[in-house]
N, C-alpha and C positions, 0 to 999 in steps of 0.2 A: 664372442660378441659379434652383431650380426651389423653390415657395413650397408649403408645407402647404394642403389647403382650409379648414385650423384659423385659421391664420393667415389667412388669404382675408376668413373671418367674421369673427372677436373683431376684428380690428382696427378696421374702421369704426365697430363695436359701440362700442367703449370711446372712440374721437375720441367719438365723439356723445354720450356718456355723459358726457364731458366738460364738451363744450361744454352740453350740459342743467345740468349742476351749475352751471355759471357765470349762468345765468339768475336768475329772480324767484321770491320764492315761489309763484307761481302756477305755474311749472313743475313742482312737488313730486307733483303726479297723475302725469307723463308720466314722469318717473323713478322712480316708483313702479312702475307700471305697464313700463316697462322693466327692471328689476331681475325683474320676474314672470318676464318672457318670456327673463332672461339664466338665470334658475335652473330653466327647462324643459329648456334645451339638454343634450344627453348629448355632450359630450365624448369618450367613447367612442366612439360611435357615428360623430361626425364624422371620427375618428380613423379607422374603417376603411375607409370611401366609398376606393374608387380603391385601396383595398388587395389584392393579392394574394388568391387563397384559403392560409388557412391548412392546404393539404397538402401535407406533409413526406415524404422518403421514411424508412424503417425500419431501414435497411443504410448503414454508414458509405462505402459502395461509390454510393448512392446519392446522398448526400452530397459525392461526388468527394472522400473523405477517408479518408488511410491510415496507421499506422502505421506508421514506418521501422524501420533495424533498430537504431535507440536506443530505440527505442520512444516517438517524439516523433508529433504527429497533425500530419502536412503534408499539402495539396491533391494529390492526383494525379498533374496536368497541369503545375500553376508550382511546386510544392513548398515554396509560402508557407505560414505557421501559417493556423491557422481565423483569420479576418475575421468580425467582428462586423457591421458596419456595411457586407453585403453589401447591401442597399437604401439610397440614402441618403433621407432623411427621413421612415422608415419603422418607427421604434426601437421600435413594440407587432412588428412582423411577424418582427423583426430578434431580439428577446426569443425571440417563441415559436420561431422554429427554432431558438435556440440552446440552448432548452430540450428542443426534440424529439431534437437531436443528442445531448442530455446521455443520454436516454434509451436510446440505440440501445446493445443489449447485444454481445456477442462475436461475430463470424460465424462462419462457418465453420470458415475459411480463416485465421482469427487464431489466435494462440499462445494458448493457455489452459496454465490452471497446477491445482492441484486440492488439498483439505486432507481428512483423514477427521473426522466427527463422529457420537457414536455419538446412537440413534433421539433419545434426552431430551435431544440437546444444548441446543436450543433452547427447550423445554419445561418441565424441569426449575426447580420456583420456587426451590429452594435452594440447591443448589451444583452449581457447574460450575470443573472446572481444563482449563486449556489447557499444552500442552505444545509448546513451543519448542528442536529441536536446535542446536547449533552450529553452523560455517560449514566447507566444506570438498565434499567428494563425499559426503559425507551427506546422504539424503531423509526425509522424514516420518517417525516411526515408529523415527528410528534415535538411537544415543547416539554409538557409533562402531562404525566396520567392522573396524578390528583386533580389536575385542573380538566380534564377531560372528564372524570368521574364525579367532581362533585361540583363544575362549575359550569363548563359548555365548550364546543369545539373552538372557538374562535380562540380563548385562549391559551387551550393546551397543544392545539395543532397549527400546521404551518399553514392549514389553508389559505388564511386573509394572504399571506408575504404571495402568496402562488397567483391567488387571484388579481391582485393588486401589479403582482407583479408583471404578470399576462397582457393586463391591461395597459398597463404603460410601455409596452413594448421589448418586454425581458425576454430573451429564452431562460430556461429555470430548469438546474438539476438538484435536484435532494438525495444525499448521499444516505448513508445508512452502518452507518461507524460503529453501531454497536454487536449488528453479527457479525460474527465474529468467527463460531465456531458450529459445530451439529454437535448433536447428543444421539448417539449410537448406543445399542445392548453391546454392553462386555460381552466378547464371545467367551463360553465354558470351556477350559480346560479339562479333560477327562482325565484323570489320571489312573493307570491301570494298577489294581490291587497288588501288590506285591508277592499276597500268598497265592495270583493264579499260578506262578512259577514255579512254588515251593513243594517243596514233596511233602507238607501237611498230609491226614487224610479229608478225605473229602467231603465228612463230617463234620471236623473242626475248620477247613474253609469257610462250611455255613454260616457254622456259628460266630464266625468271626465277622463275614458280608451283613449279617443280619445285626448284628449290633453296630455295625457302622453305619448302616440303614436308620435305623433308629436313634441314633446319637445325629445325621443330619437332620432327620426331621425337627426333633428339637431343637437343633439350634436354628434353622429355618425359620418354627413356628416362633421362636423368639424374637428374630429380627422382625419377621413381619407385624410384632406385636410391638417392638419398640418404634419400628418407626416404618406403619401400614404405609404410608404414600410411597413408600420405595421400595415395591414388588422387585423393580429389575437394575441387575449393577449396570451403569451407564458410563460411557468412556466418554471425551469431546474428541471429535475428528475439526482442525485447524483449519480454516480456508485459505489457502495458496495467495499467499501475498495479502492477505486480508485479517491478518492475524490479530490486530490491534484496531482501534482507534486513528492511530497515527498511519501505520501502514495503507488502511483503507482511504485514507485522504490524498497519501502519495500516490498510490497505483490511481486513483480515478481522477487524478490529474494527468500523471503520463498518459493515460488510455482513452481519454474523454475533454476536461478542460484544454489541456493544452495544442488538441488537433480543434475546438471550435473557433470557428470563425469571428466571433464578436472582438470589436477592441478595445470595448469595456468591459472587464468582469470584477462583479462584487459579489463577495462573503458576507451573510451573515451567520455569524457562530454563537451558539450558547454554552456558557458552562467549559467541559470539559472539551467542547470544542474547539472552542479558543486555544487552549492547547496543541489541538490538532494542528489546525491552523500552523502558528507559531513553529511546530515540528516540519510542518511544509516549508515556508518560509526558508529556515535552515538547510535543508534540504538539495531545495529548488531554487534559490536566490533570487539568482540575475531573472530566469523565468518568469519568477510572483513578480516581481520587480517589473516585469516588462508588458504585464499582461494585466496584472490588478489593477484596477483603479482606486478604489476604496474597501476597508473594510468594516465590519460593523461588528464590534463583539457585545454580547449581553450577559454583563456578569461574569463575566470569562474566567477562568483557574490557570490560566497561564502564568509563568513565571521566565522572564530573560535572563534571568542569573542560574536560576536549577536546570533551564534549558541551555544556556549556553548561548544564549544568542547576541551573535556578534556584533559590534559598535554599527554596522551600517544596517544592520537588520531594525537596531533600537532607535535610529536614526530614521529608518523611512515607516514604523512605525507611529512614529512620534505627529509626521505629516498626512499619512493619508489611512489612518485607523480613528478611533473612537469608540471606548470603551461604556457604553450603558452599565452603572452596578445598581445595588441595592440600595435603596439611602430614600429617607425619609424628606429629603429636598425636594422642592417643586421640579417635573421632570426638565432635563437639560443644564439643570445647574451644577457650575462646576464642583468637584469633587476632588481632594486633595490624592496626589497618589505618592507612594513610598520607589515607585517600581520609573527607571525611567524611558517607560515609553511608548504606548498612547493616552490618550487623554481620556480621564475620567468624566462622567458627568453623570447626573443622576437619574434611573431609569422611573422616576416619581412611584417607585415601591419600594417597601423594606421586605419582600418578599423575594427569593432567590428565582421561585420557578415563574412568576409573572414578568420579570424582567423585560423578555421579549414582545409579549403582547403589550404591554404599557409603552413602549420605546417606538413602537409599531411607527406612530406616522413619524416619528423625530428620524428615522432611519432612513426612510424613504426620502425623505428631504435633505438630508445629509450627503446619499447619493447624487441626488438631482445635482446639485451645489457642486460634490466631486466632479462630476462629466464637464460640470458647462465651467468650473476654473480649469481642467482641462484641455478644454475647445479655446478658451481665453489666455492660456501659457500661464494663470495665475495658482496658487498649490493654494489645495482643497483645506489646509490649516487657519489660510489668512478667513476665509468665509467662516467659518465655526467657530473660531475665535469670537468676531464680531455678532454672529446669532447670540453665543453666550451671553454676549456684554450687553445687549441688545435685550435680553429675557429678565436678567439681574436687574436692571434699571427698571424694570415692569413691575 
């Protein structure tokens, strides 16, 4: 077993240090005087003697480290997880590559994912809303595709929230939570004939190649006849920290919301967004907590019980959320809920995917209301309470 040069030094140091202490007063100079010379030493410095240079490479390809298609980081060559404690008793050298690897950004040749933010997203000291779709074949930018295909943009896309939003002084990021993954060609495995090895003769090789030959075609021409749309086997390659819904909402808060400058930001979520959402929340706490101002969900599938979200998450829900759902109720009126905590109210449709666009202006105003009880130390509950009560009597 192979000993530190750290350990080499301090150990005799401290025996003798020892044995000095157990001496006469008149040892009390020479422990003195050793005490000087143990408080010179740089620890540091012994530390790196016999060490490595610290250069790393830049490229996770450098690294012998790759994402699979879970989107998990295994070695290359043995397909183990990163290994920490690739030098053994080397734990400064061991640190900084693990720090240098933390560093290394997207290659090439890696799956990237991508969100839009307009020029002030980041800039902007006062408010910024972010916008979150639901879950399904819907991208960025969209509410739903049946309402884009058989109704018009306004309500199946986020444009109005963009534009509206612009206007009124928002910086605006639209996330993009449902890519998720790429679709790559399987690569072919070639498998070499058995009987090239065999001492067949080479006759009966033929005949053997030649009906294997013809036994794949058939099965070939089969698949492609059972199911023509799928010429080629396709694998999903994972996007790095992007892997879900929920992931893609955490990273582009660490990486994006939480370095903008605004000190209002609002969500609006659809659907399986809300969820999202909710999963941040949990997360990120104190953070959402400190940085949100209001949120606005439409329709949302979240659940605080199956998520787990804990008393003070359903608690500051309960004051600065508001849930649009589907219900046949004049839009804004209140809505009973099972779930405790935010507040229902009716998105004036019984349809799941119009939710958004029908809530449209009740949303915006809801915001407005959040900021300025805000600005007035008054919580953004007592104001929509009274809209309610306000609409009911109408």
């Amino acid at each position: 077993m192979s000993i530190s040069l750290s350990s080499l030094i301090l150990l005799p140091i401290w025996i003798n240090m020892a044995q000095i202490q157990q001496g006469g007063p008149d040892e009390k100079e020479k422990t003195t005087a050793l005490k000087d010379l143990l408080s010179r030493i740089d620890l540091d410095e012994l530390m790196k003697k016999d060490e490595p240079p610290l250069d790393f490479p830049d490229t996770l390809e450098g690294f012998e480290y790759a994402f699979n298609e879970k989107g998990q980081l295994r070695h290359i060559k043995t397909g183990e997880p990163f290994v920490f404690n690739y030098r053994e008793d080397l734990h400064r050298w061991n640190q900084k590559r693990y720090e240098a690897l933390g560093e290394v950004d997207a290659t090439e040749s890696e799956p990237k994912s991508f969100i839009f933010m307009s020029e002030d997203a980041l800039t902007n000291p006062q408010k910024l809303m972010v916008l979150i779709h639901g879950s399904g074949v819907v991208r960025a930018g969209q509410w739903a595709r049946r309402l884009i295909i058989n109704e018009d943009l306004d309500s199946g896309t986020q444009i109005p929230f963009i534009k509206r939003a612009v206007a009124e002084g928002y910086g605006v990021i639209v996330l993009n939570p449902n890519e998720n993954y790429i679709e790559v060609e399987k690569p072919k495995i070639h498998v070499q004939s058995s009987s090239d090895s065999s001492d067949e003769p080479a006759e009966k090789r033929e005949r053997k190649d030649k009906v294997s030959k013809e036994t794949k075609k058939r099965r070939d021409f089969y698949e492609k006849y059972r199911n023509p749309q799928r010429e080629k086997e396709m694998m999903q390659l994972y996007i790095r920290e992007n892997g879900s819904p929920e992931e893609h909402a955490v990273y582009v808060w660490d990486h994006f919301i939480a370095q903008a400058a605004a000190e209002n930001v609002f969500f609006v979520a659809h659907s399986y967004g809300g969820l999202a959402f909710v999963e941040l929340m949990i997360q990120r706490e104190a953070d959402v907590k400190n940085k949100v101002t209001a949120v606005a969900l439409t329709d949302s599938v979240h659940n605080v019980w199956h998520q787990e979200a804990g008393k003070t998450i359903r608690e500051w829900m309960r004051e600065n959320c508001c849930n649009w759902v589907s219900s046949s109720e004049p839009l804004d009126t209140s809505v009973e809920s099972m779930l405790p905590d935010c507040p229902r109210v009716s998105a004036g449709t019984d349809r799941h995917e119009l939710t958004s666009w029908k809530s449209f202006p009740s949303i915006f105003k809801f915001f407005t209301e959040a900021s300025e009880a805000k600005t007035s130390s008054l919580k953004p509950a007592v104001t929509r309470r009274s809209h309610r009560i306000k609409h009911e009597e109408l």
